[in-house]
C-alpha positions in Angstrom: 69.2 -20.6 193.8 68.0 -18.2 196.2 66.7 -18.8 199.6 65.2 -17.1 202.8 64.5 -17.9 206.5 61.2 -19.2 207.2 59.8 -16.5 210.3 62.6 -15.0 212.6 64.6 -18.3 213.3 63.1 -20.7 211.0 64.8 -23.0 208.3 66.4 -21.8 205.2 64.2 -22.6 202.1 64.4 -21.8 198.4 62.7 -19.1 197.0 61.0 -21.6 193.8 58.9 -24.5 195.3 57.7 -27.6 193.7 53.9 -27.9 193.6 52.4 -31.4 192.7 49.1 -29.1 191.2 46.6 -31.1 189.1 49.3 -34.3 189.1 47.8 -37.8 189.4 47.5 -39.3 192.4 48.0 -42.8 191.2 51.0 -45.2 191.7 52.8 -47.6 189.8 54.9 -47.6 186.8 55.5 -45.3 184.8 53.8 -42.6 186.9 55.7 -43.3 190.2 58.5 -43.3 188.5 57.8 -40.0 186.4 57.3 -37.8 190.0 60.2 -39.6 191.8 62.3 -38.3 188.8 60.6 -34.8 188.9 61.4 -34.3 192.6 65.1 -35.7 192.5 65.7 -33.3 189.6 64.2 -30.3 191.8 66.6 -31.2 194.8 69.6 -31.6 192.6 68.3 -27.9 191.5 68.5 -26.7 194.7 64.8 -26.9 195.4 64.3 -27.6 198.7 60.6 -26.7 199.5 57.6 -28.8 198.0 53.9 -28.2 198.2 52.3 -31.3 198.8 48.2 -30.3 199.4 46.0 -32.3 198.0 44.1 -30.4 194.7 40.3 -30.0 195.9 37.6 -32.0 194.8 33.9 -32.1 193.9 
């Protein structure tokens, strides 16, 4: 994984985010369990920058 400095001093990030895009926002099993798998799998790949915004809405 690669990874830069956020601004002059900032913190050391990965180059590949995680985005959470057009992913449901509801909870319970199986879907809670589905993301909380998704982003332990992106840490243990050395992901260590996620985009949570929400996806906009009409």
């Amino acid at each position: 994984m690669k990874y830069r400095l956020l601004g002059k001093n900032g913190p050391r990030v990965s180059t590949i985010s995680m985005g959470r895009g057009a992913q449901p926002i509801r909870f319970g099993v199986p879907l809670e369990q589905d993301f909380n798998a998704a982003v332990r799998r992106a840490y243990e790949l050395g992901i260590a920058r996620a985009d949570r915004a929400m996806a906009p809405t009409r």
